[in-house]
C-alpha positions as CSV (number, residue, x, y, z in Angstrom):
1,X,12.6,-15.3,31.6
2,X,14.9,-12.9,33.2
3,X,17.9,-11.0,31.5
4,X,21.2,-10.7,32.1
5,X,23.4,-8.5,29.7
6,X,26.3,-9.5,28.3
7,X,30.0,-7.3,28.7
8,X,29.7,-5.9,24.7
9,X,25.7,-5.2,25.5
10,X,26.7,-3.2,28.6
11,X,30.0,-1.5,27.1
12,X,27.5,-0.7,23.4
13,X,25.4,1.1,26.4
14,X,28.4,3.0,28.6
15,X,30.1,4.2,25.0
16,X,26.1,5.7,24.4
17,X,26.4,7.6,27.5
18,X,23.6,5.7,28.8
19,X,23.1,6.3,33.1
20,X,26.5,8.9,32.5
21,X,25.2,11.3,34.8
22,X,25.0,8.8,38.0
23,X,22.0,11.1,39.8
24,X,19.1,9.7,41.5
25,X,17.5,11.3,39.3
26,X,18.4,10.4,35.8
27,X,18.5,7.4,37.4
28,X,15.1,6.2,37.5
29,X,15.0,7.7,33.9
30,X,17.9,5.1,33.0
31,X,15.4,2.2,34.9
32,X,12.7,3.3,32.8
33,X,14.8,3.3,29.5
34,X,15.9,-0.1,30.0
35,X,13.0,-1.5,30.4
36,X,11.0,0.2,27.5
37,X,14.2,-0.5,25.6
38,X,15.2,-4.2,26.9
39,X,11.6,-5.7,28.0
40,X,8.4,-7.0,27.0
41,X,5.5,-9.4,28.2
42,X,8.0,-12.5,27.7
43,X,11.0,-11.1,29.2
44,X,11.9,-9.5,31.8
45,X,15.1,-7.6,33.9
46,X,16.0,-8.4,37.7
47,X,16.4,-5.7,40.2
48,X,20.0,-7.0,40.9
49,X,21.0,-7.0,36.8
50,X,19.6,-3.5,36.4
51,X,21.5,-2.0,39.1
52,X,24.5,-4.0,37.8
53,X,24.3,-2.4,34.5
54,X,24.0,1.3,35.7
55,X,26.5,0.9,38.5
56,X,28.8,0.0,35.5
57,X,27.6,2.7,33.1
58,X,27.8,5.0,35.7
59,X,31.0,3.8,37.4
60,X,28.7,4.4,40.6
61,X,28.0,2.0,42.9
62,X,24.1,1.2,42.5
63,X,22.1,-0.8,45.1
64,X,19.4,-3.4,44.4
65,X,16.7,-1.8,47.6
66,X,17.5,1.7,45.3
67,X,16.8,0.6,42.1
68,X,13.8,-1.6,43.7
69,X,12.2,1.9,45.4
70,X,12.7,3.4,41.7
71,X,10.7,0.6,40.1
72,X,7.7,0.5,42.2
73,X,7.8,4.6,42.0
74,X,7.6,4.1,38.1
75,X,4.8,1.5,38.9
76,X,3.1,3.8,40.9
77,X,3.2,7.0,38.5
78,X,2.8,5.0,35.1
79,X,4.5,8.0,32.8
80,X,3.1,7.7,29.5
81,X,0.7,5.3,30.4
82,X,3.3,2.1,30.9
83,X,3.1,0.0,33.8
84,X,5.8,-2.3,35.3
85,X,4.4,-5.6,36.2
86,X,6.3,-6.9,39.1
87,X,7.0,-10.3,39.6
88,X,5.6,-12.7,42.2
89,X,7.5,-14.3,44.6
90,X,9.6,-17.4,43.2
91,X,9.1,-15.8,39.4
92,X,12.5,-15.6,37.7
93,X,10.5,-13.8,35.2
94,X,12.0,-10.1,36.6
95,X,10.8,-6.8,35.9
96,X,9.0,-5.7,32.4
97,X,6.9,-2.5,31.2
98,X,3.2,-3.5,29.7
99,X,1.2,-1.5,28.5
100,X,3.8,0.5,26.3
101,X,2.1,3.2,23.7
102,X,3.4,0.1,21.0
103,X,3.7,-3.4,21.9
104,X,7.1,-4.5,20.5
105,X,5.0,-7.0,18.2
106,X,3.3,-3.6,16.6
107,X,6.8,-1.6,16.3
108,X,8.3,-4.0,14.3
109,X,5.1,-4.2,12.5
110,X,5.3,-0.4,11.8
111,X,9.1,-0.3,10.8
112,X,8.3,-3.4,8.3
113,X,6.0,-1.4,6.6
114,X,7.5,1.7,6.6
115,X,11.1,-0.2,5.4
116,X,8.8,-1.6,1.9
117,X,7.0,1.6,1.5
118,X,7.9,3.4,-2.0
119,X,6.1,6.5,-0.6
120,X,9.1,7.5,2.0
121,X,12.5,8.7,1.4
122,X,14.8,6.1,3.1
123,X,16.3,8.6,5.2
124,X,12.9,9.4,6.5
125,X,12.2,6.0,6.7
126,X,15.2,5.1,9.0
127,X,14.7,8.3,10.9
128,X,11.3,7.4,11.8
129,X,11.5,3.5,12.0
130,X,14.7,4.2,15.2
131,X,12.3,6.0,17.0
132,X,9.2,3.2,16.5
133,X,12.1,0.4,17.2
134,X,12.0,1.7,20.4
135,X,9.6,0.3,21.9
136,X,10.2,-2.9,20.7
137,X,12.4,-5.6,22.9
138,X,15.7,-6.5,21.7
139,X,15.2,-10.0,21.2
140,X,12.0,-8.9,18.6
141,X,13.8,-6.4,16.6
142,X,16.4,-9.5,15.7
143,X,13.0,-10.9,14.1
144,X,12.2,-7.6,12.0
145,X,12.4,-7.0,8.4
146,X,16.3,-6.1,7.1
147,X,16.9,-3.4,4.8
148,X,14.9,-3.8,1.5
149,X,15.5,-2.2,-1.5
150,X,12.4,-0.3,-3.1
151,X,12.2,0.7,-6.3
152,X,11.5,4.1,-6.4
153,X,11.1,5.7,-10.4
154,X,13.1,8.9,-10.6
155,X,11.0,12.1,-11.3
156,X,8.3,11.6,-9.1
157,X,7.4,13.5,-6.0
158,X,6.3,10.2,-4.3
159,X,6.8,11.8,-0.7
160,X,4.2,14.6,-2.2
161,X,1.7,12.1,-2.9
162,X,0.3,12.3,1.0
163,X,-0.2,15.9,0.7
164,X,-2.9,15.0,-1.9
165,X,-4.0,11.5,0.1
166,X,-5.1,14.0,3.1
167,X,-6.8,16.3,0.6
168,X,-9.0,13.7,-0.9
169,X,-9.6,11.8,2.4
170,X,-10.9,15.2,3.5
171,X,-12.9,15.9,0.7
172,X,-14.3,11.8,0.7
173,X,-15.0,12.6,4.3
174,X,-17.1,15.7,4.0
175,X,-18.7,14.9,0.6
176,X,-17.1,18.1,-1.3
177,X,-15.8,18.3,-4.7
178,X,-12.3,18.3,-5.0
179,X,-10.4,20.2,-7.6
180,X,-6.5,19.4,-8.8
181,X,-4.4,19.6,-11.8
182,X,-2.1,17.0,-13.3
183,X,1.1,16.5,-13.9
184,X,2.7,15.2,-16.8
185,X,7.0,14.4,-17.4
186,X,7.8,15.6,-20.5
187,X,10.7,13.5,-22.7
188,X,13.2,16.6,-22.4
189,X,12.7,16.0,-18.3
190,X,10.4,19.0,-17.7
191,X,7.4,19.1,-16.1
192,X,3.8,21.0,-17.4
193,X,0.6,20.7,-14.9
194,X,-2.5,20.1,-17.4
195,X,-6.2,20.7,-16.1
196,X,-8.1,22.0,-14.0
197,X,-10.2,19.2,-12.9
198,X,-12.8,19.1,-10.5
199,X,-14.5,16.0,-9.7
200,X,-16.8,14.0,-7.1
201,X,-14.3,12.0,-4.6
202,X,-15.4,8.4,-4.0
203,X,-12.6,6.5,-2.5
204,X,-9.2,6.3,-2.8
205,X,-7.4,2.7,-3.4
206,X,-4.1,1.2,-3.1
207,X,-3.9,-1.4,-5.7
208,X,-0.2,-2.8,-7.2
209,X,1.7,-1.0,-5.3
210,X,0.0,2.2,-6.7
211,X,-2.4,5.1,-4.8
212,X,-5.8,6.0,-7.6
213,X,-8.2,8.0,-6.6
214,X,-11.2,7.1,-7.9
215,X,-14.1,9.8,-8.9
216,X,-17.8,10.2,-10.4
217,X,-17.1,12.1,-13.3
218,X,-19.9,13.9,-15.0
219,X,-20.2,14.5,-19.0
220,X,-21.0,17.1,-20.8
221,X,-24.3,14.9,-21.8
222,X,-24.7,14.6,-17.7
223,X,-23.6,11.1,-17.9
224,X,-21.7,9.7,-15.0
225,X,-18.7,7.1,-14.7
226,X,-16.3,5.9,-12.2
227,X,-12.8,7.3,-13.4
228,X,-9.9,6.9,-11.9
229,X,-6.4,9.3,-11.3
230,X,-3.2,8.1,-10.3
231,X,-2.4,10.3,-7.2
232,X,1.4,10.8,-8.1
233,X,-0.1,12.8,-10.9
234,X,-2.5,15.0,-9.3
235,X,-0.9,18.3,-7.8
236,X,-2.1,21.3,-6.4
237,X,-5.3,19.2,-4.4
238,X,-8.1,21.6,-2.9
239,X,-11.2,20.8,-1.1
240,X,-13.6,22.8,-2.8
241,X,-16.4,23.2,0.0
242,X,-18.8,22.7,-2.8
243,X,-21.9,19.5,-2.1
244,X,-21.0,16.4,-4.3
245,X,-23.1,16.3,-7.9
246,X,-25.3,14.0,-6.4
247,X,-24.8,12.3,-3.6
248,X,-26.6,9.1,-4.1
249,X,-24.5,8.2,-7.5
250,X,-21.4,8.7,-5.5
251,X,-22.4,6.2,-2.3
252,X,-23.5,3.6,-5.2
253,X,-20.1,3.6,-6.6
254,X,-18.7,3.4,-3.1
255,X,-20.1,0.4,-2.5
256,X,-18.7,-1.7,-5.4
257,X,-15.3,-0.3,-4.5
258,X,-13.8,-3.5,-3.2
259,X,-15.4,-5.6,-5.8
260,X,-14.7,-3.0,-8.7
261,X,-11.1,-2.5,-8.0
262,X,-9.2,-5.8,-9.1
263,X,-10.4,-5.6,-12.5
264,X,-10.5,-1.7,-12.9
265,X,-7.0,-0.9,-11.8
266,X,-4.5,-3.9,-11.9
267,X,-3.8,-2.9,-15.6
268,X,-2.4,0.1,-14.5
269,X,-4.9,2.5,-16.6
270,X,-5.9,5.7,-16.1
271,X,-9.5,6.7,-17.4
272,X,-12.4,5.3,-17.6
273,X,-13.2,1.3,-17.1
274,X,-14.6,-0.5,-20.1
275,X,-17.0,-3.6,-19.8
276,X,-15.1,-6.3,-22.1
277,X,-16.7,-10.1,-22.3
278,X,-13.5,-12.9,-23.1
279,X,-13.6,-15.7,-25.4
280,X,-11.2,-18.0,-23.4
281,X,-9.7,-21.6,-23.9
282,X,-9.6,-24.0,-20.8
283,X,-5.7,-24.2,-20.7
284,X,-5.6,-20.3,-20.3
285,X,-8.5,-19.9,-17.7
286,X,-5.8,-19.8,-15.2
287,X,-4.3,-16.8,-16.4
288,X,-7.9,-15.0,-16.6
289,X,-8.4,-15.9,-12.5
290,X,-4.6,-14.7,-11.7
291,X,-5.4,-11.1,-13.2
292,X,-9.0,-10.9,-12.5
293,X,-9.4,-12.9,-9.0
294,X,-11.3,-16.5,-8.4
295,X,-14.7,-14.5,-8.4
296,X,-14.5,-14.2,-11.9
297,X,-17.4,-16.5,-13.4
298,X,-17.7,-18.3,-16.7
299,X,-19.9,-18.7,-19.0
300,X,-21.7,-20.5,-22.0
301,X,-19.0,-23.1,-21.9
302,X,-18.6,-25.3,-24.6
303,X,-16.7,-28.5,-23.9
304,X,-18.1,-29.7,-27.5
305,X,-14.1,-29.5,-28.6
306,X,-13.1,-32.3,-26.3
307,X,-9.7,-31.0,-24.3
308,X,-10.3,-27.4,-26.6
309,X,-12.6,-26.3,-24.1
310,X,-14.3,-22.7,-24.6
311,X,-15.9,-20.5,-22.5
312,X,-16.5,-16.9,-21.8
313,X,-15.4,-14.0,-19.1
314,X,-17.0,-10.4,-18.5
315,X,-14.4,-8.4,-17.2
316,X,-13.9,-4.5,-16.5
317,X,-10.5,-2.9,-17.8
318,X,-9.0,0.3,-18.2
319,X,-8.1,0.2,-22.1
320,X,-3.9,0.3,-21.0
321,X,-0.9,-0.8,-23.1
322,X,-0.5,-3.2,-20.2
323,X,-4.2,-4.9,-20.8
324,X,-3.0,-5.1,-24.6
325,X,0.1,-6.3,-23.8
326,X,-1.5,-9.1,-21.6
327,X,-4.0,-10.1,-24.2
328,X,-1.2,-10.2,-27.3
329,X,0.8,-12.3,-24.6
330,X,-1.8,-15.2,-24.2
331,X,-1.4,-16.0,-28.2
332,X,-5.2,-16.0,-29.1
333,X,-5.9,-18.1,-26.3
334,X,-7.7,-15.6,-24.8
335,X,-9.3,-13.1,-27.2
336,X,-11.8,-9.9,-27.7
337,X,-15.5,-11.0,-28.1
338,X,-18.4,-9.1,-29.3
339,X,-21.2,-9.2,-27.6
340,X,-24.1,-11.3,-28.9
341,X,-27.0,-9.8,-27.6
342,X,-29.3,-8.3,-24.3
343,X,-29.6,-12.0,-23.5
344,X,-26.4,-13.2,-23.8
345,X,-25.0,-9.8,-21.9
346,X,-27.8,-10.7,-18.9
347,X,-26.7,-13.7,-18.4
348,X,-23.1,-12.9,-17.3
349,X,-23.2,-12.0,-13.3
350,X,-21.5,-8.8,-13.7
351,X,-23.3,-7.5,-17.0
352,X,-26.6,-5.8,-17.2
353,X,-28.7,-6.8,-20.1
354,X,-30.1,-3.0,-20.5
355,X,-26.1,-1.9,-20.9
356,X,-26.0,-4.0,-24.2
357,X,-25.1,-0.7,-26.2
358,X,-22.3,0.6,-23.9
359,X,-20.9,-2.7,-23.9
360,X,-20.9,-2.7,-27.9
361,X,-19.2,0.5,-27.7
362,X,-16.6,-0.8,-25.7
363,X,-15.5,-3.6,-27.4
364,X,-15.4,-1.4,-30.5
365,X,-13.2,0.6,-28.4
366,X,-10.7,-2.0,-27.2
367,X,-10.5,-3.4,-30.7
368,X,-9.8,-0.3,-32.2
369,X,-7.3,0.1,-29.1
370,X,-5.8,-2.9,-29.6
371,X,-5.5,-2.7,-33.3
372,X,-3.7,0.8,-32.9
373,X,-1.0,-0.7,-30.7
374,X,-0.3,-3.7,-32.7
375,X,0.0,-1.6,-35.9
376,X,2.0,0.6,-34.2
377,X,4.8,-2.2,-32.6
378,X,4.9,-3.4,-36.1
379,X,5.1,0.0,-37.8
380,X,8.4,0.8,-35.5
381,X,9.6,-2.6,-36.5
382,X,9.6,-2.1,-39.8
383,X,11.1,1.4,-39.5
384,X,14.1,0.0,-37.3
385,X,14.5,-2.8,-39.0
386,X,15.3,-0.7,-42.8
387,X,17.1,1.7,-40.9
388,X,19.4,-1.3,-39.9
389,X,19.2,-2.5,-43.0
390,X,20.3,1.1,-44.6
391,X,23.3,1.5,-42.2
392,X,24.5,-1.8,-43.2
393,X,24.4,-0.6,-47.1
């Protein structure tokens, strides 16, 4: 399909300054903008319409045998790699620049993502998303993404965070150490860095909207674990040069990245990951697979109950107010279990009969967890509710 502008198109254009100049010169420069600007494999321009448009810009009279020399010499010399493709005879197609550094489909892909990232100021965002739009054809941008609100928390650095993504990609990269400090927002709106750390990259993960790095980190009893920072807390990020710990711990982890990090991270913790085993009713088994994913298995099912159906999940969690929060929410439907032995650990998919005693250890630890926060909430309840009963005294 070929292109013909309309009269508020071609005045939007002349009030831009757009072919102003009315050189031969600038004006192949004003062919090549229109079609970068105005074209794409679909839709093209006619030799006659584009000399129409600059003779009107340019309040110059513009032939069509001109304009056609200055397309074929744009053909010919491909600047930055586009190409007009010319149309055959009897194609009311017109002319259109291919192979563009950014198909117009992949600049609007670019500015949607930039427009829902919370990781760029918006004027950075609309600075950089005009000059990606650019490429993209006039009739595709009508299709792109409109302005979305983000919700980006106050007191954060969150444009800082790729300063630290480029450090730990480096550091993943050449298997170093990485060192950094933390930093924490105080109540009174002041900031203190804690640390330092230095620890044994292993991937980094974008997981609810959130960047983690994830790293080996070694005990002081030499153990290792997968822990997990949240990268808008790490500052001052330095590739150490030093080797990783041991390499061979580090490439094991990085393998179960993509099946670790659902059921490590979507409860927004920050530490290490606990091995937890469910006692869950059927009715609630859909609200285990929404948090956890479809992959999630269950076991030793007892449908004894008749529609109270039973059965159990092993799941790995960051012990998080939001994980406790969760678990109050599904009103004992779903509930802590204790682990009942090697066997009964070993036969769960994602549990290793030889880690019975860790997993004892963390279940003591989420019920002690879980016991603390629900003492707590009721604690502050109390208090608030004599201190309204004392002001109403």
């Amino acid at each position: 399909m070929s292109r013909t502008f309309t009269e508020e198109e071609i005045s939007e254009l002349k009030e831009a300054g757009f072919a102003a100049s009315g050189t031969s010169r600038s004006r192949i420069l004003s062919v090549l903008d229109l079609l970068v600007r105005f074209t794409d494999e679909r839709t093209g321009i006619s030799a006659s319409e584009i000399a129409r448009v600059i003779g009107i810009c340019s309040e110059k009279p513009t032939s069509e045998n001109a304009i056609l020399k200055d397309l074929h010499q744009i053909s010919e010399s491909m600047p930055m790699g586009i190409r007009v493709a010319i149309p055959g005879h009897g194609e009311n197609i017109g002319f259109r620049a291919v192979n563009k550094p950014l198909s117009s489909e992949e600049a609007i892909l670019i500015s949607d993502v930039l427009g829902t990232s919370s990781f760029i100021g918006e004027g950075q965002k609309d600075e950089i998303s005009s000059k990606v739009l650019a490429f993209s054809s006039d009739y595709d941008v009508d299709e792109s993404v409109e302005t979305v609100f983000v919700d980006r928390k106050a007191g954060k650095d969150t444009d800082a965070i790729f300063s630290v993504l480029h450090a730990a990609s480096r550091a993943i990269r050449t298997n170093e150490r990485m060192a950094f400090k933390k930093q924490v927002h105080l109540m009174n709106g002041s900031t203190i860095k804690i640390g330092p750390y230095e620890e044994d990259p292993v991937a980094i993960v974008f997981s609810f909207g959130r960047y983690y790095l994830e790293v080996m980190h070694v005990d002081e009893g030499g153990s290792s674990s997968p822990y997990f920072h949240r990268l808008d807390d790490i500052v001052d990020p330095v590739v150490t040069g030093k080797p990783l710990s041991s390499y061979e711990k580090v490439e094991t982890l990085r393998t179960r990245v993509v099946a670790d990090t659902r059921q490590r991270i979507d409860m927004f913790g920050s530490g290490a990951a606990r091995t937890l085993f469910l006692k869950v009713s059927g009715s609630h088994a859909k609200y285990v697979y929404e948090r956890f994913g479809h992959d999630i298995k269950f076991c030793h099912i007892d449908e004894s109950g008749g529609d109270n159906v039973v059965g159990f999940a092993c799941v790995n969690v960051m012990l998080s107010p939001t994980f406790f929060r969760w678990l109050f929410g599904m009103g004992g439907a779903v509930k802590l279990a204790k682990p009942k032995g090697k066997r009964w650990v070993g036969s769960f998919p994602n549990a290793v009969a030889s880690d019975f005693e860790s997993c004892i250890r963390d279940y003591e630890a989420a019920v002690e967890g879980y016991k603390a926060a629900l003492e707590a909430a009721i604690l502050q309840m109390g208090s608030e509710e004599r201190q309204r009963r004392g002001n109403l005294d």
